[in-house]
Each structure stands twice: as structure tokens, then as C-alpha cells.
C-alpha positions as CSV (number, residue, x, y, z in Angstrom):
1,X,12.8,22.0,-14.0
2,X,12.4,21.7,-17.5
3,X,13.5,18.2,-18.2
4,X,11.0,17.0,-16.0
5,X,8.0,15.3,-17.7
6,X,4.6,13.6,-17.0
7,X,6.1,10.6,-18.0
8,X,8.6,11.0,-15.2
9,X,5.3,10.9,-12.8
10,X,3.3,8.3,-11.1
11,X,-0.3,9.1,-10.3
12,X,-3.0,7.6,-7.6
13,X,-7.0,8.1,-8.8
14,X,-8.5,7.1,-5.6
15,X,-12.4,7.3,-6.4
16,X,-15.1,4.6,-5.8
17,X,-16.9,5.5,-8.9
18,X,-16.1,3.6,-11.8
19,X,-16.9,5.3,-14.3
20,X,-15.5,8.6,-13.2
21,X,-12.3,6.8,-11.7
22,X,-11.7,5.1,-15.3
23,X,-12.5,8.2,-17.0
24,X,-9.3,10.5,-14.9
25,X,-6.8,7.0,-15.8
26,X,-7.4,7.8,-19.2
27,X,-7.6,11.5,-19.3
28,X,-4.5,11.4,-17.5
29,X,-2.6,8.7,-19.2
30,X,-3.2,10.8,-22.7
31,X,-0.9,13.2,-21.2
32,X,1.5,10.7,-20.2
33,X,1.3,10.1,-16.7
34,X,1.8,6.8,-15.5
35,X,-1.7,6.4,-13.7
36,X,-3.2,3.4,-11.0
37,X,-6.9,3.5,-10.2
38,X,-7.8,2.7,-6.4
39,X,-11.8,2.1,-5.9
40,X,-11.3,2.9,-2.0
41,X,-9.6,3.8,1.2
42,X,-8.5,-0.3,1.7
43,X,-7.2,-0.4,-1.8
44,X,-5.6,3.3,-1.9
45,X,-3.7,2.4,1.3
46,X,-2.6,-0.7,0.0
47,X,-1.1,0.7,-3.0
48,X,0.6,4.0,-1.3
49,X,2.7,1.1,0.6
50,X,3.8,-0.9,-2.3
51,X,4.4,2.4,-5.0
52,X,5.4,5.9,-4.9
53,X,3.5,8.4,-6.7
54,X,4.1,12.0,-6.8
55,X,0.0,12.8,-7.5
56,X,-2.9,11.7,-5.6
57,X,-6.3,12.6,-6.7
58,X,-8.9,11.3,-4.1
59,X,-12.2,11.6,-3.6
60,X,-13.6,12.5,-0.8
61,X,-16.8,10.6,-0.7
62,X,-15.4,6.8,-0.4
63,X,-17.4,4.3,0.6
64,X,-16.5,2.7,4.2
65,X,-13.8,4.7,5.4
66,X,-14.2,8.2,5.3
67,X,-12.3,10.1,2.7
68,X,-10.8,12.9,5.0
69,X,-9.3,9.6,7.2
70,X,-8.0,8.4,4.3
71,X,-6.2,11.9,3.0
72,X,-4.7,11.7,6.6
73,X,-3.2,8.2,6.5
74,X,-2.2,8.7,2.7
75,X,-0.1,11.7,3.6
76,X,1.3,9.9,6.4
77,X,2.2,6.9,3.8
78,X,3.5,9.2,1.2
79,X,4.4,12.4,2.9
80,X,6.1,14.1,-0.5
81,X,2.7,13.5,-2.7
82,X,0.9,16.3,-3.9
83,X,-2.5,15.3,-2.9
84,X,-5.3,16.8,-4.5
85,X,-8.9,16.5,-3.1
86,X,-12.2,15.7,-5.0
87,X,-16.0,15.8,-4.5
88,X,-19.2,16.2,-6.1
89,X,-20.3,18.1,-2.7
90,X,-18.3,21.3,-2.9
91,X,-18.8,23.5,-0.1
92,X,-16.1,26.4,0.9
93,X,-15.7,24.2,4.7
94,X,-15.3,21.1,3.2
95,X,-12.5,22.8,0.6
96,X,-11.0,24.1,3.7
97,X,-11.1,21.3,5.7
98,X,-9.2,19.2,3.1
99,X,-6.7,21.9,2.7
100,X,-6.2,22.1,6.3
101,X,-6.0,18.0,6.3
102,X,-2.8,18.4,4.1
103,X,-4.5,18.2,0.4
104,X,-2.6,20.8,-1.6
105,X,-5.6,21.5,-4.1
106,X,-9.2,21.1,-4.4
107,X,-11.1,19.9,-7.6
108,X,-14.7,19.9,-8.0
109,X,-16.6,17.0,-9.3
110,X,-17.6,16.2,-11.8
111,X,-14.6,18.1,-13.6
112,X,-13.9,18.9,-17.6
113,X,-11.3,16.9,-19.1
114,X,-9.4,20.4,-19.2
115,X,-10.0,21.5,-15.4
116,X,-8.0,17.5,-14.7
117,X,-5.6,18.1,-17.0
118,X,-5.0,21.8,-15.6
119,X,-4.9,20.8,-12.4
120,X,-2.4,17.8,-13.1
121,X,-0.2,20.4,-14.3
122,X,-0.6,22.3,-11.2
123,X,0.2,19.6,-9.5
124,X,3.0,18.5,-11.7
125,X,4.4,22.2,-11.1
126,X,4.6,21.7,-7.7
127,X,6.2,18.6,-8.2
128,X,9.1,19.9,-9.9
129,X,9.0,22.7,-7.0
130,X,9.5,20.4,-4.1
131,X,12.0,18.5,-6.0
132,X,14.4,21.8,-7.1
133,X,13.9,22.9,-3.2
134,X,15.1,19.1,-2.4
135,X,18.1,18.9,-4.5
136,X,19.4,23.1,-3.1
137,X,19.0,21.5,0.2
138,X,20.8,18.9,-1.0
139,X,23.4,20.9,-2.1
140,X,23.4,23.4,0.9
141,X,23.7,20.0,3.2
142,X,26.8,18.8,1.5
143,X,28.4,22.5,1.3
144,X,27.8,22.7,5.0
145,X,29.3,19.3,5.8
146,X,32.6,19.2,3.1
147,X,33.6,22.8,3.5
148,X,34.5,22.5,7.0
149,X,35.7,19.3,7.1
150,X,38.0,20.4,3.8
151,X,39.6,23.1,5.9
152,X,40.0,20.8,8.6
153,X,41.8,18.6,6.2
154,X,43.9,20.8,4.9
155,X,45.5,22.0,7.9
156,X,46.3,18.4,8.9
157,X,47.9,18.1,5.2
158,X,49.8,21.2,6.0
159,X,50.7,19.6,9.1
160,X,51.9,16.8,7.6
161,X,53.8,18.6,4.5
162,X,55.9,20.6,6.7
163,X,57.2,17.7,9.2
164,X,58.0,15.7,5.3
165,X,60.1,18.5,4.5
166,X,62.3,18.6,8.5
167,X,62.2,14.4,7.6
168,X,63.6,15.6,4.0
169,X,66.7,17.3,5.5
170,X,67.3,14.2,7.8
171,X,67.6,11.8,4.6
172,X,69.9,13.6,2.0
173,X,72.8,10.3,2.8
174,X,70.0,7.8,2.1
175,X,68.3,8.2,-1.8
176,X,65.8,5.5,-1.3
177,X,64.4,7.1,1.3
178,X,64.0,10.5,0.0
179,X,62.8,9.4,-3.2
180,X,60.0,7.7,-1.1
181,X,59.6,10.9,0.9
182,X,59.3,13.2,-1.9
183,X,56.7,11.0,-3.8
184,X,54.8,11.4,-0.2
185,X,55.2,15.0,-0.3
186,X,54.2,14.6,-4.1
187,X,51.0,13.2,-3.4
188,X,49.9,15.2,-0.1
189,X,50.7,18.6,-2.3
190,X,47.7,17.0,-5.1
191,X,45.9,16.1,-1.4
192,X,46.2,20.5,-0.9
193,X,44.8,21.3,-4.1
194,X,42.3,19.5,-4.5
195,X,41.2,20.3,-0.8
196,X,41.5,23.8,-2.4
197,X,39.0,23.3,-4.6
198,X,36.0,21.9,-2.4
């Protein structure tokens, strides 16, 4: 999706580090991301059930509540986050086991300015994945639900048409009446085509 921009996305730095926390907020809000800065589990939780964000960076190493425990509740808060996992103690299990948690990427502390902003993007790309797959199954929902019900319709209006036109034949000595009738017919014909063109 092209029109969709980082300005468009809201973003959770869950690390218990200051200084390294503070430093992804601004990283991130130079490429205009709308950013919030959690220093823990307690506080991440707290704001994945007040806000939606679409990014999730989180350390690993928290202080209190494990971080892996926390990737699995924050998933389960805000299952359509991309949730990227952090960690000064990289180790191929450890990748794997966040992966296998639910994180969708892995990010090795401390990072470059330019490995975050990369990996935003990634994760911004994936964004704007989930969200085209949403709206075709969106679209694939309501073809599947108005298409039948459209033909359904217009049988019943076909119904309906041809016992207007035997009531037509029945009220040629009464003008009133017919003129009423053929407005009806009028107006069930525009119900056909448009049900024509669902």
C-alpha cells in the first residue's frame, strides 16, 4: 500500500533501559512514527490495553516479569501487532524461541540507528501486508455474502414483477390504481438492475 505512512503507525519500545529505550523513541519518531516508551512488563501491559500499536519492539531481558511472558501476553492483548524481539544476549535458541513465541523479527542489541530504522520498515512492510490481506478478505467476505443473497433477491423481484403485470390487466377500468401499479412496477424494475449490478 503505497499511501500508507509511518505517520499512520503507532509504536510500543518496551525496554527497561533508559537510555537505550529513549534512544529507539527518538530514532523512531525522526522517521515519523508515533512512538510510547514502556520501562517494563507491568507498564507494557498496561498500555497494549488502553492503545493500539501496529509495532512492538521489546526487550527481552525486563526486569520482574520475564520478557518471553510478556511477548506471550502482549500478543494475546494485541494479536495484529508485529512484535519484534530485542536482546543484548543473542543466541540462535533464544532468536528461535522468540520467533516460535509469536515475535515476527529479532533484533540484536545494542543495534545502529540504521539496523532500527531497517527493521521498522520491515516491520512497517508487514504492516501494510496484513492490512491489504485484511481488506481482500474483506472484500471476498462481502462478495460471498451479497452475491447470493442478490440472486436470491432478484428472483423474488421477478416474482413480484410478473404477479404486477396479471394485477395490471385486472385494473385497466380503474386509472388510479394502475398509475399506482405501474409506479410499483417502476420502482421494482430499478430494484432488478441494480440487483444486476452487485
Amino acid at each position: 500500500m503505497k499511501g500508507f505512512s509511518s505517520e499512520q503507525l503507532c509504536v510500543l519500545v518496551v525496554d527497561s533501559q533508559k537510555g537505550p529505550g529513549e534512544n529507539c523513541v527518538r530514532i523512531l519518531e525522526q522517521e515519523g512514527y508515533h512512538v510510547r516508551l514502556a520501562d517494563g512488563g507491568k507498564a507494557a501491559l498496561k498500555l497494549a490495553g488502553q492503545n493500539q500499536f501496529d509495532i512492538v519492539f521489546l526487550d527481552l531481558r525486563l526486569p520482574k516479569k520475564p520478557g518471553m511472558v510478556v511477548l506471550e501476553e502482549m500478543i494475546a492483548i494485541q494479536p495484529e501487532a508485529i512484535f519484534v524481539a530485542m536482546t543484548d544476549r543473542a543466541t540462535v535458541t533464544l532468536a528461535l524461541d522468540a520467533l516460535r513465541q509469536g515475535a515476527h523479527e529479532f533484533l540484536t542489541k545494542p543495534c545502529t540507528p540504521e539496523e532500527l530504522r531497517n527493521m521498522a520498515a520491515r516491520a512497517k512492510e508487514r504492516c501494510c501486508l496484513a492490512l491489504e490481506r485484511k481488506i481482500k478478505a474483506c472484500r471476498l467476505s462481502d462478495e460471498t455474502l451479497i452475491k447470493p443473497l442478490a440472486v436470491q433477491l432478484r428472483g423474488r423481484s421477478l416474482a413480484v414483477q410478473e404477479r404486477l403485470k396479471e394485477l395490471e390487466q385486472h385494473l385497466t377500468g380503474h386509472p388510479a390504481s394502475l398509475t399506482l401499479l405501474r409506479k410499483a412496477m417502476d420502482d421494482n424494475q430499478g430494484m432488478l438492475k441494480l440487483l444486476d449490478q452487485m
